[in-house]
C-alpha positions as CSV (number, residue, x, y, z in Angstrom):
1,X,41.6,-67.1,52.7
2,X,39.7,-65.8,55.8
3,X,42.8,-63.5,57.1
4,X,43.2,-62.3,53.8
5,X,39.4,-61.5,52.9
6,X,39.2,-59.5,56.3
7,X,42.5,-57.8,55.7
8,X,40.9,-56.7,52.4
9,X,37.7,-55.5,54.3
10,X,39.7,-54.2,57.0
11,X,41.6,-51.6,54.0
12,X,38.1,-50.9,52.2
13,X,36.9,-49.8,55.3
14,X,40.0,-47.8,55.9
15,X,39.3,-46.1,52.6
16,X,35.6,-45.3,53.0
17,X,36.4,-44.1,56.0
18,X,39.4,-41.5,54.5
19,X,36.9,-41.4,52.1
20,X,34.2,-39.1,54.0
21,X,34.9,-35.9,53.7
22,X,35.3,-36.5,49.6
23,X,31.7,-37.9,49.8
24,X,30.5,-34.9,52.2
25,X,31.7,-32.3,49.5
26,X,30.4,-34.3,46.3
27,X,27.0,-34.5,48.3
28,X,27.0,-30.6,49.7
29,X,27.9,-29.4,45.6
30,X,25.1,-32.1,44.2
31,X,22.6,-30.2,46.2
32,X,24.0,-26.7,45.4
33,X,23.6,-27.8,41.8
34,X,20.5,-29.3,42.3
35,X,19.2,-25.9,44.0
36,X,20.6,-24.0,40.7
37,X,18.9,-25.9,38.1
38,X,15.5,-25.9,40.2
39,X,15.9,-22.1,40.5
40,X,15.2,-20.7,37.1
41,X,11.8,-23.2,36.9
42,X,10.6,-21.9,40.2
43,X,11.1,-18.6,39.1
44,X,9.5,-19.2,35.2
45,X,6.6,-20.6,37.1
46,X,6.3,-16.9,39.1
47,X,6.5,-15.7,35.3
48,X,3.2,-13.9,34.3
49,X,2.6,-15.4,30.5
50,X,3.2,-13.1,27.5
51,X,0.5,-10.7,26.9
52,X,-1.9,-12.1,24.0
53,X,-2.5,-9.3,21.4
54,X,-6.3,-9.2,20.1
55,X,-6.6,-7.9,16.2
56,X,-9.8,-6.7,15.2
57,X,-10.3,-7.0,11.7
58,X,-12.8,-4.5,9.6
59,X,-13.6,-6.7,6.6
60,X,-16.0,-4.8,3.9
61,X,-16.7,-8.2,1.8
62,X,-16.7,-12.3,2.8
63,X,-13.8,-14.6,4.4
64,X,-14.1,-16.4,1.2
65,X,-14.1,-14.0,-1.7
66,X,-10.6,-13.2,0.4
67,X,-9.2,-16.1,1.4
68,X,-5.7,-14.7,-0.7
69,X,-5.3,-11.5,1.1
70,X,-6.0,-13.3,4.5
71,X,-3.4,-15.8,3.6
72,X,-1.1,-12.3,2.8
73,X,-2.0,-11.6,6.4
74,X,-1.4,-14.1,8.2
75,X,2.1,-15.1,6.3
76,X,2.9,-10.9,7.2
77,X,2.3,-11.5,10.9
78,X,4.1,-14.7,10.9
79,X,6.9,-13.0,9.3
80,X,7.6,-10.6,12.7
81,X,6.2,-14.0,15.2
82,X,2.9,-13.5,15.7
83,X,1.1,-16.8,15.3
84,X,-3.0,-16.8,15.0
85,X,-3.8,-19.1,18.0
86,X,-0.9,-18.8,19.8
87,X,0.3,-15.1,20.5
88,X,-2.2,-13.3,18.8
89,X,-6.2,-13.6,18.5
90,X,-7.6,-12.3,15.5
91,X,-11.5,-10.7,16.1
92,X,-13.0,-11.0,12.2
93,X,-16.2,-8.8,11.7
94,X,-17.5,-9.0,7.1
95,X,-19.6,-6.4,6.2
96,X,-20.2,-8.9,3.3
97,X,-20.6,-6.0,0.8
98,X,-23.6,-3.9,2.7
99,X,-21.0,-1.2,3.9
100,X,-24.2,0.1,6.5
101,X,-23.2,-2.6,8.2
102,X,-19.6,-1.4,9.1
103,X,-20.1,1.4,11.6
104,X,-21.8,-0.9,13.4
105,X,-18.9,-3.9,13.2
106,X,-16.1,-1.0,14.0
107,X,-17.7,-0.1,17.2
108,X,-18.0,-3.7,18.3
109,X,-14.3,-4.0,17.9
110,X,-13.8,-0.8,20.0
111,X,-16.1,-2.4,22.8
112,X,-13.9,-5.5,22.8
113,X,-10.9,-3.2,23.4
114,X,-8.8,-5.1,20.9
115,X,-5.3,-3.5,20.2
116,X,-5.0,-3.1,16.9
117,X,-8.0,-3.1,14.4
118,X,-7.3,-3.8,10.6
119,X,-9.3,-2.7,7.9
120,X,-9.1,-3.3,3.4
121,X,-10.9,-0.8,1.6
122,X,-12.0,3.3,2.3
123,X,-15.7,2.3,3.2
124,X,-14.0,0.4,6.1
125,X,-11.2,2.5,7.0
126,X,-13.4,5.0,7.2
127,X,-15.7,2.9,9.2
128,X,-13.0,2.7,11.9
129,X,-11.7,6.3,12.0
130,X,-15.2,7.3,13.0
131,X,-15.3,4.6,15.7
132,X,-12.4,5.2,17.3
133,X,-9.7,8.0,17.7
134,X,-7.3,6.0,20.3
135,X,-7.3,2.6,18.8
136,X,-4.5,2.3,16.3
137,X,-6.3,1.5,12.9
138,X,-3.4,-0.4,10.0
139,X,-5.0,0.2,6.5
140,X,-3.8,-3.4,4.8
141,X,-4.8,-1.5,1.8
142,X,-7.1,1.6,0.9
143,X,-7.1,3.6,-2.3
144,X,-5.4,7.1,-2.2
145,X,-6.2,7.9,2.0
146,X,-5.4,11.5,1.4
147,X,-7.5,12.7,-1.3
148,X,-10.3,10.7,1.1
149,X,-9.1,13.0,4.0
150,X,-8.0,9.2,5.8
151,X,-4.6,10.9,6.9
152,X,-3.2,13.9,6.8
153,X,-0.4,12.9,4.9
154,X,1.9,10.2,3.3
155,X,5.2,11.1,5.6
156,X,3.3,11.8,9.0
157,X,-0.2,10.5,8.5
158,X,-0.9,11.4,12.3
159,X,-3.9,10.3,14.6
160,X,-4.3,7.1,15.0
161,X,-4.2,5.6,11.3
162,X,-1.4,3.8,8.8
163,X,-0.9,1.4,6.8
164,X,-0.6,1.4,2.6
165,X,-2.6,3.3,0.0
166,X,-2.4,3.2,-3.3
167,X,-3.2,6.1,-6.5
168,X,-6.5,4.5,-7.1
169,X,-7.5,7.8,-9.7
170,X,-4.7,7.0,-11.5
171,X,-4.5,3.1,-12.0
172,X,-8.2,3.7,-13.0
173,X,-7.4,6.3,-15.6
174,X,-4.2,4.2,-16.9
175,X,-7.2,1.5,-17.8
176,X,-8.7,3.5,-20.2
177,X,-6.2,4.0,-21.6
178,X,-4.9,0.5,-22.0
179,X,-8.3,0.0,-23.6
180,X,-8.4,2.9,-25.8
181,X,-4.9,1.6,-26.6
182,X,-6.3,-2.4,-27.5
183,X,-9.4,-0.8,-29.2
184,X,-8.5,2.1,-30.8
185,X,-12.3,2.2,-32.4
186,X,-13.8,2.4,-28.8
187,X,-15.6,6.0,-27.9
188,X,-18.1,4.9,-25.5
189,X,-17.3,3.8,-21.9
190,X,-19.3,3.0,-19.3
191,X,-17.5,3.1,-15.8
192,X,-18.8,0.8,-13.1
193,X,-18.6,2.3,-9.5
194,X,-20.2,1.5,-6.2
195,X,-21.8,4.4,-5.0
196,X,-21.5,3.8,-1.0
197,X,-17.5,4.1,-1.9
198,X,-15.8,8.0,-1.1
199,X,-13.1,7.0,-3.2
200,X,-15.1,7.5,-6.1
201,X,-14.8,11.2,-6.0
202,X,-11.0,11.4,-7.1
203,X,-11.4,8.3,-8.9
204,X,-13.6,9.7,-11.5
205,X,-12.3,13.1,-11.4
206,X,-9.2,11.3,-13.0
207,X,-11.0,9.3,-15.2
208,X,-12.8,11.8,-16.9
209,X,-9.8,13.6,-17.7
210,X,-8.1,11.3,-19.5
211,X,-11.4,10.0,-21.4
212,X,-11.9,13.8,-22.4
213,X,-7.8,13.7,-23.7
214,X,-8.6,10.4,-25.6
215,X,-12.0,12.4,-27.5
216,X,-14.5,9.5,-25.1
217,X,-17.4,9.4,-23.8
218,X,-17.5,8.4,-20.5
219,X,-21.1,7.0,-18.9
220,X,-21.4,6.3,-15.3
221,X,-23.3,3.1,-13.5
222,X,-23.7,2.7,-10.1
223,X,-24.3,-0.6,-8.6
224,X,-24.7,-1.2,-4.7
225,X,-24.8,-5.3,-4.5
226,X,-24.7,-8.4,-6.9
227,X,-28.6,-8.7,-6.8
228,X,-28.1,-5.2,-9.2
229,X,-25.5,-6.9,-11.0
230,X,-28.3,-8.3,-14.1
231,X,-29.7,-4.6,-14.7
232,X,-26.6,-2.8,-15.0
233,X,-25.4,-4.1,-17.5
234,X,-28.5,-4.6,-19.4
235,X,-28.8,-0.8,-19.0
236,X,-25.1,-0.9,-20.6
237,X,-26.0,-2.9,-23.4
238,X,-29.4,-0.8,-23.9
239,X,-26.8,2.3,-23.5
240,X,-24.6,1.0,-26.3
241,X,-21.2,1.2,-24.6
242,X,-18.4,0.1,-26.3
243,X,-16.8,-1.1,-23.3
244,X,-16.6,-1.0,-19.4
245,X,-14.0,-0.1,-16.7
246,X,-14.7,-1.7,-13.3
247,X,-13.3,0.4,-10.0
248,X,-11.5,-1.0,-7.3
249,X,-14.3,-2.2,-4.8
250,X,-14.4,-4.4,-2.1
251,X,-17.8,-5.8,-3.0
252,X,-16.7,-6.0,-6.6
253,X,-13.3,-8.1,-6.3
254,X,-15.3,-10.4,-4.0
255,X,-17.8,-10.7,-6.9
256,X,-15.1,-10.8,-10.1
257,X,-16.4,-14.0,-11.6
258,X,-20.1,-12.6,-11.4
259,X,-18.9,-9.9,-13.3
260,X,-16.9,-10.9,-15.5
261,X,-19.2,-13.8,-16.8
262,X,-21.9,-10.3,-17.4
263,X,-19.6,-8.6,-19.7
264,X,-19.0,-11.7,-21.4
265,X,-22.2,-12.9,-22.2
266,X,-23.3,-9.0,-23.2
267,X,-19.9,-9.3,-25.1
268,X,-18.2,-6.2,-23.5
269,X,-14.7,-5.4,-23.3
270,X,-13.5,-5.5,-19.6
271,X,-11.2,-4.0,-17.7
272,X,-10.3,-3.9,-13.9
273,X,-8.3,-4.8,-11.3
274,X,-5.4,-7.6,-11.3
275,X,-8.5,-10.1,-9.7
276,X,-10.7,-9.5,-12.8
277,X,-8.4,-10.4,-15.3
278,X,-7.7,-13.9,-13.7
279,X,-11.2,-14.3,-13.4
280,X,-11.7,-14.0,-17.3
281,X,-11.9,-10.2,-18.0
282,X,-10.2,-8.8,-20.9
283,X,-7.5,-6.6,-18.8
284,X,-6.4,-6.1,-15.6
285,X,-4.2,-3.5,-14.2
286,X,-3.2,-2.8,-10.6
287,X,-1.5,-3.6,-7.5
288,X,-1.0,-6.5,-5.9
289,X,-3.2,-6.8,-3.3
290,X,-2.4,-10.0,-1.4
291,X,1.5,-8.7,-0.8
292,X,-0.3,-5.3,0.6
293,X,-2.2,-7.3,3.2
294,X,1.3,-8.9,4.2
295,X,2.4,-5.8,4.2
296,X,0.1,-5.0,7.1
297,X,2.0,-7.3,9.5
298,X,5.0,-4.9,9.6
299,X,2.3,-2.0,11.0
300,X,0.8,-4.2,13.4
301,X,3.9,-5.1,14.8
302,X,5.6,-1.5,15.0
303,X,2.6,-0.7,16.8
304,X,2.3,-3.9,19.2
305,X,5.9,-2.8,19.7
306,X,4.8,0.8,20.8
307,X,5.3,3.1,18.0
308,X,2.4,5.6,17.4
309,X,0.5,4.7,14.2
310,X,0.6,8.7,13.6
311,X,4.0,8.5,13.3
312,X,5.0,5.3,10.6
313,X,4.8,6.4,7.2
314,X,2.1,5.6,5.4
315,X,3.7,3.6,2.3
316,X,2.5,2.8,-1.6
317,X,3.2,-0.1,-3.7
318,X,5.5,1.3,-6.6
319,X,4.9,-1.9,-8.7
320,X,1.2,-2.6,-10.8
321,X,0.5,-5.5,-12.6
322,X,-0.7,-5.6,-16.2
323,X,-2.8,-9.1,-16.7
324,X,-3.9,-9.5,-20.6
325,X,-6.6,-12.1,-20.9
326,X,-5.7,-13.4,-24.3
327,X,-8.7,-15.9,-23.8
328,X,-11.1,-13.4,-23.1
329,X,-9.7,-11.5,-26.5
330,X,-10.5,-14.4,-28.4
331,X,-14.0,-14.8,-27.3
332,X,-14.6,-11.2,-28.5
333,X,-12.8,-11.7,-31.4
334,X,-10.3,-8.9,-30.1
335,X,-6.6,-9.1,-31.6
336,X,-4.6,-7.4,-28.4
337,X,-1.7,-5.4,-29.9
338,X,2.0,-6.1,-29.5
339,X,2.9,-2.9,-27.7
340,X,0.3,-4.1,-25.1
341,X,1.3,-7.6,-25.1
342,X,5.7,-6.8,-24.9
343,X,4.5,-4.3,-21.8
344,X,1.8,-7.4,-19.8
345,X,3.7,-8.6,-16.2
346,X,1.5,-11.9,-17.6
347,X,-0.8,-13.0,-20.3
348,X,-3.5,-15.6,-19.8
349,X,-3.5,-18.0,-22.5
């Protein structure tokens, strides 16, 4: 047993010892390997990280009254992979409806340097232009920005602003008609408009025309804040207005409810934008604003990307929204006719 256990040893040692060359090449690639899968970390770790883009964002009204749109906004830059936290850092200034305070906000974006600064609204697009002239500006939304001299034009807006716009004189004139069309008795309107807007200037340019085609009367009202909110419309009522057509308005679709509630209880019919209707006005008629706001993530990222905001298209929604408030009809005792109703995107029941 002894003879034949060293015999065995004596041909395992033969066989490690033929062995050694093998076990100097196995070792000698082991390490090569080794060396290649260590290179790529030592060189990720010489990596500088990817750049963080900072978005300043020009809001006219309150993180609250737009919690909707902001979701639109962040689901648009998700869509191209920016993430809030993680690649991006969004800089968030509100005016909350006192548009003096904008100026101010837009040039505390341009001292931060941010890259891109995103503004809702003409007061605040406006705001920006005047702020800045190399900062690229992405209007998620603005009513018509060349009548309000914004851009230059639809096709090649140039300097430093893009984004989406909408025909804000004519969704406002398409309201009274939709009323005239619901209450064919009515000949006395009272339009509600914030004064501190520029858009109004087109906006009632349009609206009178098609009031004076319909034989109405058309009464204006200008209201800066909600604190004004009580007066106005008791100076409606006191005016005898048959009805009232709200304008698009930062301050007043972050104040629908308030609104909407004071037509109500002076028992006006109400028309407005998509937002007043849900909130319990009789009508609503308009774009869809949280899909423009993520809309806005395709501008910023052209732009993060390098492409002069000058030279991206401006673009407009070519959808609108007709909202009937059937339960708004019924507490005025207003039947809303069938032509309306067969032609209503949705009707709140």
């Amino acid at each position: 047993m002894t003879r034949k256990t060293g015999h065995v040893n004596a041909s395992l040692r033969r066989r490690v010892g033929a062995d050694t060359p093998c076990r100097s090449m196995r070792r000698a690639l082991l390490i090569a390997l080794g060396s290649a899968l260590a290179a790529p970390h030592a060189c990720f770790a010489q990596q500088k990280p990817a750049k963080v883009a900072r978005i300043g964002f020009l809001g006219s009204a309150t993180a609250a009254s737009y919690a909707r749109q902001l979701a639109g906004l962040r689901l648009g830059l998700r869509d191209f992979g920016y993430v809030e936290g993680n690649n991006i850092v969004i800089e968030f200034r509100w005016a909350e409806g006192k548009y003096e305070r904008l100026a101010g906000m837009a040039a505390e974006l341009v001292r931060l340097k941010v890259d891109v600064i995103v503004t809702h609204g003409t007061p605040g697009t406006r705001a920006a232009k005047q702020a800045t002239t190399t900062i690229p500006i992405v209007m998620a939304v603005s009513g018509d920005a060349v009548a309000t001299g914004l851009i230059a034009g639809v096709a090649r807006p140039g300097g430093n602003i893009t984004g989406s716009t909408f025909f804000n004189p004519e969704l406002a004139a398409k309201r009274i008609e939709l009323l005239k069309e619901a209450l064919p008795r009515l000949n006395k309107m009272a339009v509600l408009m914030n004064p501190d807007n520029p858009v109004n200037t087109p906006v009632l340019h349009a609206m009178l025309i098609t009031a004076r085609s319909l034989k109405m009367e058309v009464q204006q009202f200008e209201v800066r804040g909600p604190h004004e909110f009580d007066a106005v419309f008791a100076a409606m009522a006191k005016s005898r207005v048959d009805a009232v057509v709200v304008i698009d308005d930062s301050m007043f679709i972050a104040n629908a409810k308030g609104l909407v509630e004071l037509a109500a209880r002076k028992r006006l019919p109400a028309a407005g934008f998509g937002e007043f209707a849900e909130a319990g006005g009789l009508l609503g008629y308009g774009v869809n604003f949280p899909e423009m706001f993520r809309r806005a993530g395709f501008f910023v990222d052209r732009i993060l990307k390098g492409v002069k905001p000058g030279d991206i298209p401006v673009e407009r929604p070519t959808k609108f929204e007709l909202i009937i408030n059937r339960n708004a009809a019924k507490a005025l005792g207003i039947t809303i006719p069938n032509s309306i109703l067969v032609r209503a995107d949705r009707v709140i029941e």
